[in-house]
Every structure is written in structure tokens, then in C-alpha cells.
CHARMM internal coordinates of N, CA and C (Angstrom, degrees):
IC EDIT
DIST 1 N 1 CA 1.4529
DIST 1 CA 1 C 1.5178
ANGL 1 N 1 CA 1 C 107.60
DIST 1 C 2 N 1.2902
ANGL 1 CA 1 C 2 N 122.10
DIHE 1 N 1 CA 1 C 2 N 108.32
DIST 2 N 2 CA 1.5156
ANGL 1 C 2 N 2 CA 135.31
DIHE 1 CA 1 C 2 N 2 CA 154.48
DIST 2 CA 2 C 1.6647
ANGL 2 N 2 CA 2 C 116.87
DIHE 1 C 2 N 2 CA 2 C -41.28
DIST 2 C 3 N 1.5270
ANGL 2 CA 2 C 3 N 115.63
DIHE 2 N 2 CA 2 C 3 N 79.57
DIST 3 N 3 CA 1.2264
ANGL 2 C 3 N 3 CA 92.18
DIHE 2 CA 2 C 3 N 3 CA 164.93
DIST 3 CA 3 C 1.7847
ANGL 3 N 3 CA 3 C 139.17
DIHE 2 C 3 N 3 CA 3 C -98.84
DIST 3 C 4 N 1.3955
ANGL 3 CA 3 C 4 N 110.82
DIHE 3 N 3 CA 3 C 4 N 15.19
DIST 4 N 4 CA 1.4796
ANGL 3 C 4 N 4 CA 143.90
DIHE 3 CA 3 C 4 N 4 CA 161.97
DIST 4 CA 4 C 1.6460
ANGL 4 N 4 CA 4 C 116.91
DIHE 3 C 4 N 4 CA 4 C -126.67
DIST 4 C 5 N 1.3097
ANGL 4 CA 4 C 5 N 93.52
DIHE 4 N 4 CA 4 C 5 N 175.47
DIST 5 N 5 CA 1.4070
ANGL 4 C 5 N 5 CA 100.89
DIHE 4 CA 4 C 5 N 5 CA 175.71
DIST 5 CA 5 C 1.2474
ANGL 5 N 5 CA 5 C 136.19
DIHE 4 C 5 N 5 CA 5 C -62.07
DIST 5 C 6 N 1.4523
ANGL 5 CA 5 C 6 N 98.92
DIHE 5 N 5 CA 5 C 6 N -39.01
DIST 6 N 6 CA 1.1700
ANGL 5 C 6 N 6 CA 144.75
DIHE 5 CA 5 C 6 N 6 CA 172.72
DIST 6 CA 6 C 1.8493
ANGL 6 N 6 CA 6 C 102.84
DIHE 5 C 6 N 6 CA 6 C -42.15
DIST 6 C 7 N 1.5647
ANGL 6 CA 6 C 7 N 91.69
DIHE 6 N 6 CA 6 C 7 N -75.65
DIST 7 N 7 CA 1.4900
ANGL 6 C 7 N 7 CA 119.56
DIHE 6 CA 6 C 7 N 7 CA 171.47
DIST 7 CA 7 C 1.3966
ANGL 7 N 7 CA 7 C 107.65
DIHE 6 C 7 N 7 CA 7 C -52.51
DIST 7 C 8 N 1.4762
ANGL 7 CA 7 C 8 N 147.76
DIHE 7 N 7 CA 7 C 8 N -41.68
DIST 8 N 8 CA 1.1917
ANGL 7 C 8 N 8 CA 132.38
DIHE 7 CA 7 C 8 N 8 CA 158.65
DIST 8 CA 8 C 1.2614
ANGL 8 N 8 CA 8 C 138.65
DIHE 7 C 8 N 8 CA 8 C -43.28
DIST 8 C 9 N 2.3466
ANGL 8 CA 8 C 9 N 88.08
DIHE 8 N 8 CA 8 C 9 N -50.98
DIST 9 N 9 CA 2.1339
ANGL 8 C 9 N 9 CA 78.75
DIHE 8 CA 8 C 9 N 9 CA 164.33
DIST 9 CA 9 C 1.4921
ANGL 9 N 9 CA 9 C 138.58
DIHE 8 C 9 N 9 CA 9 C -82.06
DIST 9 C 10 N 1.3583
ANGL 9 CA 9 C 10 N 92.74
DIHE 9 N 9 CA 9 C 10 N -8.41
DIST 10 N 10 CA 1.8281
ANGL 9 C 10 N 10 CA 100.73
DIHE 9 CA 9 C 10 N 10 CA 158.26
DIST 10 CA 10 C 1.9129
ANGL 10 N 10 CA 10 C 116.91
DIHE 9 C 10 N 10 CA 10 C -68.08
DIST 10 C 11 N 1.1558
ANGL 10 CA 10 C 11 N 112.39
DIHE 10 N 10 CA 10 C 11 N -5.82
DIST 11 N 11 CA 1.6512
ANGL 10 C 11 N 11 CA 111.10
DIHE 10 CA 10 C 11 N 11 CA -159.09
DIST 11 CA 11 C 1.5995
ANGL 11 N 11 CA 11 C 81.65
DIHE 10 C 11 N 11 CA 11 C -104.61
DIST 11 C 12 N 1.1675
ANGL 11 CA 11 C 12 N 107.82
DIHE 11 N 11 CA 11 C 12 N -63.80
DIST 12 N 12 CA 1.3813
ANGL 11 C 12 N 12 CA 111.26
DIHE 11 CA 11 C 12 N 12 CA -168.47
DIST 12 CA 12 C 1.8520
ANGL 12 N 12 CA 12 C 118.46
DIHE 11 C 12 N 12 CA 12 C -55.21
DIST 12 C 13 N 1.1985
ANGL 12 CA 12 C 13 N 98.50
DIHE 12 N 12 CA 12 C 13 N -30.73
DIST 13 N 13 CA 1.6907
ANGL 12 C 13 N 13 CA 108.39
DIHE 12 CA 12 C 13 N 13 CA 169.20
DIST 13 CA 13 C 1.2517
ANGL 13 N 13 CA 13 C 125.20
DIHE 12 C 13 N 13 CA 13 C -77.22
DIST 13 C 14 N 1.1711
ANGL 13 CA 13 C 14 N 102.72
DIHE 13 N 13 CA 13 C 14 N -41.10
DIST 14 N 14 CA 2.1204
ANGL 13 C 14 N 14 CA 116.54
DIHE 13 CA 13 C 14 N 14 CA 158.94
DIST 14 CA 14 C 1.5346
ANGL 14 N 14 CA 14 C 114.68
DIHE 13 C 14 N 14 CA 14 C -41.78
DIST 14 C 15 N 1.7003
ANGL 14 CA 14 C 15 N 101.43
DIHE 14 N 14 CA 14 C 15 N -69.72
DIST 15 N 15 CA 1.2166
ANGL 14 C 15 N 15 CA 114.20
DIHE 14 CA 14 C 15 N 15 CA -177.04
DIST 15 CA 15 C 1.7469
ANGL 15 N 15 CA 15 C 121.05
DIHE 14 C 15 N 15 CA 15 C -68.07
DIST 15 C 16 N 1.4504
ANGL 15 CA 15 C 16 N 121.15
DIHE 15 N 15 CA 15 C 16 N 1.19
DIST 16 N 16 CA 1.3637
ANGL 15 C 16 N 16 CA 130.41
DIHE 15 CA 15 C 16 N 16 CA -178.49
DIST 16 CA 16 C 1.4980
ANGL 16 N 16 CA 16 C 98.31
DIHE 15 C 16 N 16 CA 16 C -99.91
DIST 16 C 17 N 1.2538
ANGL 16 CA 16 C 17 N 122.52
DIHE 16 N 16 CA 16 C 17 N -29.91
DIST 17 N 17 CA 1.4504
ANGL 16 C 17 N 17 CA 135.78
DIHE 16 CA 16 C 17 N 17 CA -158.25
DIST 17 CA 17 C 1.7545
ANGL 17 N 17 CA 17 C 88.83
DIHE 16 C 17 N 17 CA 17 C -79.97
DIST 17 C 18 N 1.0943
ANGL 17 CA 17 C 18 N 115.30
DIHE 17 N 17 CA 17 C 18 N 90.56
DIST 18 N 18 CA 1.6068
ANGL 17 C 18 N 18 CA 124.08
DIHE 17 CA 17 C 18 N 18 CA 174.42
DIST 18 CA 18 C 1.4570
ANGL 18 N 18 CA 18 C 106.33
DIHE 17 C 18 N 18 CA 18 C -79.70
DIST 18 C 19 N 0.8587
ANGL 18 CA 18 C 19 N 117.89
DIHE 18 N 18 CA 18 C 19 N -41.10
DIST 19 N 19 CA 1.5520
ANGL 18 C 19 N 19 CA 114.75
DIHE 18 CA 18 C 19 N 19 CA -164.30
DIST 19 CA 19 C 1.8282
ANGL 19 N 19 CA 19 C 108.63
DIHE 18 C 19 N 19 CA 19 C -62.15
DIST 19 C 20 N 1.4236
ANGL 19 CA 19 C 20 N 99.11
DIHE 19 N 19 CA 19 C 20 N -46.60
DIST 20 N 20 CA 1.6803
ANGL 19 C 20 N 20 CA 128.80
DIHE 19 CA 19 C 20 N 20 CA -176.22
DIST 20 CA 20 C 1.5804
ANGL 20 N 20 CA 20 C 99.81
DIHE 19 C 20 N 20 CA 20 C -57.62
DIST 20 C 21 N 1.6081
ANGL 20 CA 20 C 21 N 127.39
DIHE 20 N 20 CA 20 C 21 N -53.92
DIST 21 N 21 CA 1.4173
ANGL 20 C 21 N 21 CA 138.10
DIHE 20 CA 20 C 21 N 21 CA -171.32
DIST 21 CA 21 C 1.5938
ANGL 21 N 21 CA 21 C 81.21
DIHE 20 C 21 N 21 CA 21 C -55.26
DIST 21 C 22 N 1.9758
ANGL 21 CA 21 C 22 N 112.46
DIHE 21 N 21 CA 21 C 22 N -77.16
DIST 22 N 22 CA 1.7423
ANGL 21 C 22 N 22 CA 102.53
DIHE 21 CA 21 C 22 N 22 CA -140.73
DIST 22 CA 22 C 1.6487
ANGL 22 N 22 CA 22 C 106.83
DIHE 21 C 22 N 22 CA 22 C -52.92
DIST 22 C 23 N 1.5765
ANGL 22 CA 22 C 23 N 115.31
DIHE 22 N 22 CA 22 C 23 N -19.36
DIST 23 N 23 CA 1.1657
ANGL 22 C 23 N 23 CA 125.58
DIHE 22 CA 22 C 23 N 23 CA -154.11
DIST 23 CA 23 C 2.1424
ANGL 23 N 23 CA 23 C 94.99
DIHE 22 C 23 N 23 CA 23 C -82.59
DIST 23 C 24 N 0.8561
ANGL 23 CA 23 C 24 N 129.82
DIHE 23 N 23 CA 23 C 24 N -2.19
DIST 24 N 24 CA 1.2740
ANGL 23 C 24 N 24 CA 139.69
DIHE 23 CA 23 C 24 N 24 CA -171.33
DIST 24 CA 24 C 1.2568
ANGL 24 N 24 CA 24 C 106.66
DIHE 23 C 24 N 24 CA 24 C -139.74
DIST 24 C 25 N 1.9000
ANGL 24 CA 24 C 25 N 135.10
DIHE 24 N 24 CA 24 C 25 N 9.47
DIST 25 N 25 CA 0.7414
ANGL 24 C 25 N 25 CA 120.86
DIHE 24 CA 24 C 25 N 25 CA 148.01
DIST 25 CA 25 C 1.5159
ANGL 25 N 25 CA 25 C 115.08
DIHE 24 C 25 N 25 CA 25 C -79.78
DIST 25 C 26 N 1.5513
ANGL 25 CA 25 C 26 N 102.48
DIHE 25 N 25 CA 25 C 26 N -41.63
DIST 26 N 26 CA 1.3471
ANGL 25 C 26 N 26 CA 113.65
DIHE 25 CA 25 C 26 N 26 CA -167.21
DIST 26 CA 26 C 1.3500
ANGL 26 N 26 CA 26 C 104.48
DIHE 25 C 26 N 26 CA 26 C -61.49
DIST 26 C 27 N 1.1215
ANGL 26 CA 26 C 27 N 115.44
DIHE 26 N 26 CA 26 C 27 N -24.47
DIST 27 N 27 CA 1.6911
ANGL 26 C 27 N 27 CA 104.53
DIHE 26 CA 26 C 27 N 27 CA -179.75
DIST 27 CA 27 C 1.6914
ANGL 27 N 27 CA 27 C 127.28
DIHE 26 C 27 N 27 CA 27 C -73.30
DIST 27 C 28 N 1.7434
ANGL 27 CA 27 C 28 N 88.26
DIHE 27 N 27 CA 27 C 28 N -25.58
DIST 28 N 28 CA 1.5180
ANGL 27 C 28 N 28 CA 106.91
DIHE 27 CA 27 C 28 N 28 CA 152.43
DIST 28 CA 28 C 1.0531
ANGL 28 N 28 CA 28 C 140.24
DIHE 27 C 28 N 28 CA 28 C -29.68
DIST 28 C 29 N 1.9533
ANGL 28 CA 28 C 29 N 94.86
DIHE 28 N 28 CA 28 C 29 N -67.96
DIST 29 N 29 CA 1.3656
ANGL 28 C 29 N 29 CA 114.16
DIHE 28 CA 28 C 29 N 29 CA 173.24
DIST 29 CA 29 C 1.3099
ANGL 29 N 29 CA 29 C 126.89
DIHE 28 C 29 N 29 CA 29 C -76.48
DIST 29 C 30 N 1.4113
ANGL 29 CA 29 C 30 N 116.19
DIHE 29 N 29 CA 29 C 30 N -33.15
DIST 30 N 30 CA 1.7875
ANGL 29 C 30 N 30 CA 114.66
DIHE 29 CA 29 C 30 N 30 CA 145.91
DIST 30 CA 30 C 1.6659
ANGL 30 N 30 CA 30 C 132.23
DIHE 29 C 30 N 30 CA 30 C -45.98
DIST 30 C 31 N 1.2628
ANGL 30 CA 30 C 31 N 109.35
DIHE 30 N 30 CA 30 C 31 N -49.05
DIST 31 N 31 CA 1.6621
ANGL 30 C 31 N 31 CA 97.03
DIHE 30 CA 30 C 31 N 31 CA 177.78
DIST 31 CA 31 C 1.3083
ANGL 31 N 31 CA 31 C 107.26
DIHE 30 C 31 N 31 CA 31 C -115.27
DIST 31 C 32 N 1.4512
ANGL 31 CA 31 C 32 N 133.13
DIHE 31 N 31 CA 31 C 32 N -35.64
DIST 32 N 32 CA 1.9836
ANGL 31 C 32 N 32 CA 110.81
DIHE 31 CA 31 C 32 N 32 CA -163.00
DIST 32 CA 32 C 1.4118
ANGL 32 N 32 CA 32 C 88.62
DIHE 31 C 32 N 32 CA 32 C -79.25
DIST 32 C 33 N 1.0482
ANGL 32 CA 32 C 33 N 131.05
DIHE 32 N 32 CA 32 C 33 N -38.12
DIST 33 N 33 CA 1.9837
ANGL 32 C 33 N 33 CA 114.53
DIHE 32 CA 32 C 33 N 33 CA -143.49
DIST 33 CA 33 C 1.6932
ANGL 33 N 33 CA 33 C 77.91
DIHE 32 C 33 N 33 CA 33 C -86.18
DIST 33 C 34 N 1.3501
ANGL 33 CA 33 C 34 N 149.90
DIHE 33 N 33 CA 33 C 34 N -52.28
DIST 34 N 34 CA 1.3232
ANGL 33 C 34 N 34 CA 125.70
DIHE 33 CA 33 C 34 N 34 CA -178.79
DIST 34 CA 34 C 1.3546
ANGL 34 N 34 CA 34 C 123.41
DIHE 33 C 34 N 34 CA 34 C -65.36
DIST 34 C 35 N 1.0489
ANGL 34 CA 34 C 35 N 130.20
DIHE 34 N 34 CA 34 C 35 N -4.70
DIST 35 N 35 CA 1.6167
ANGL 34 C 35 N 35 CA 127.01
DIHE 34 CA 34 C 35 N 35 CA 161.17
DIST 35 CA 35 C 1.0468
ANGL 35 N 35 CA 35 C 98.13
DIHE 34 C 35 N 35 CA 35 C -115.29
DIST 35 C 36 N 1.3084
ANGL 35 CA 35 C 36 N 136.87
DIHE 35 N 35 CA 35 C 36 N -1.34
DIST 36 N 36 CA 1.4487
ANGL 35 C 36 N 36 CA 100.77
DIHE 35 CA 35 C 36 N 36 CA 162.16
DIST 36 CA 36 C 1.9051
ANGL 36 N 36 CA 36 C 134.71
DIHE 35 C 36 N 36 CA 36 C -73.25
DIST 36 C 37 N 1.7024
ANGL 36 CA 36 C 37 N 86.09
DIHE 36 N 36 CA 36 C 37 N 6.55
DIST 37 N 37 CA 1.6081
ANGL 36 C 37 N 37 CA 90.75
DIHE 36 CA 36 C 37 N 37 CA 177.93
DIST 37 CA 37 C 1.7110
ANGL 37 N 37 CA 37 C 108.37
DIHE 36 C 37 N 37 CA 37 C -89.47
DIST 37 C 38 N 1.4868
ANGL 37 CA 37 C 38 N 109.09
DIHE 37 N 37 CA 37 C 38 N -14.13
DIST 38 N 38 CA 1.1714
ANGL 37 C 38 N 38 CA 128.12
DIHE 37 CA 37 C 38 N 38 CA -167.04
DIST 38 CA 38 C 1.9626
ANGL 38 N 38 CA 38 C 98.63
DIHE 37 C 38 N 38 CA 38 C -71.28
DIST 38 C 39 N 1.0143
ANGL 38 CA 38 C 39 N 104.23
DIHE 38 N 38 CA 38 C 39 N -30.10
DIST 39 N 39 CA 1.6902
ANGL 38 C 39 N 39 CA 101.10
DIHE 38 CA 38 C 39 N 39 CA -154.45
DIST 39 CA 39 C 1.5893
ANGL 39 N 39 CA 39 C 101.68
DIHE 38 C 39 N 39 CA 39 C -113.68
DIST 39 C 40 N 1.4726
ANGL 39 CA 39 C 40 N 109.00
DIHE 39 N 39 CA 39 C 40 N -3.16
DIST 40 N 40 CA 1.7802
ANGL 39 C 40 N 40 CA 130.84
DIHE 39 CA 39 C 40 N 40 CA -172.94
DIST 40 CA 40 C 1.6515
ANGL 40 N 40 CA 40 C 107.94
DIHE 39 C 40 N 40 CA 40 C -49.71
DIST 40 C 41 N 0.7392
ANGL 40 CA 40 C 41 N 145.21
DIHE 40 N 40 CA 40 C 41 N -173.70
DIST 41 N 41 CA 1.3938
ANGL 40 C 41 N 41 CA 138.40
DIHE 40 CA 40 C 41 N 41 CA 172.17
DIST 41 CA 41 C 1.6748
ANGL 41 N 41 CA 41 C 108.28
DIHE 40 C 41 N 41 CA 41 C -126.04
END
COOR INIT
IC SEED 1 N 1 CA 1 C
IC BUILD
């Protein structure tokens, strides 16, 4: 959440940065979603 200007052009540059997102999804899908069955109740 952008709450300055400041904070907008960091949001908007994050969120343009595609490569950086898939690259931190995949890391997602490598470690939390497989332990997350580990810690499930």
C-alpha cells in the first residue's frame, strides 16, 4: 500500500518488476506450499 508519493513509485516499480514477482513466486511454490502440509493441523 502506497501511502506517499514516494511510496507509490516504489509500488509501482515492484509491481512492474515481473521477472522479481515470478521469481518469488516460485520460491513460494518450492518451500511454503510444501511444508505447509507439514505444520497443517
Amino acid at each position: 500500500v502506497a501511502d506517499t508519493p514516494l511510496g507509490e513509485l516504489q509500488a509501482e516499480y515492484w509491481n512492474n518488476d515481473t521477472q522479481f514477482i515470478e521469481y518469488k513466486q516460485g520460491q513460494v511454490d518450492r518451500y511454503c506450499r510444501h511444508n505447509y502440509g507439514v505444520v497443517e493441523p
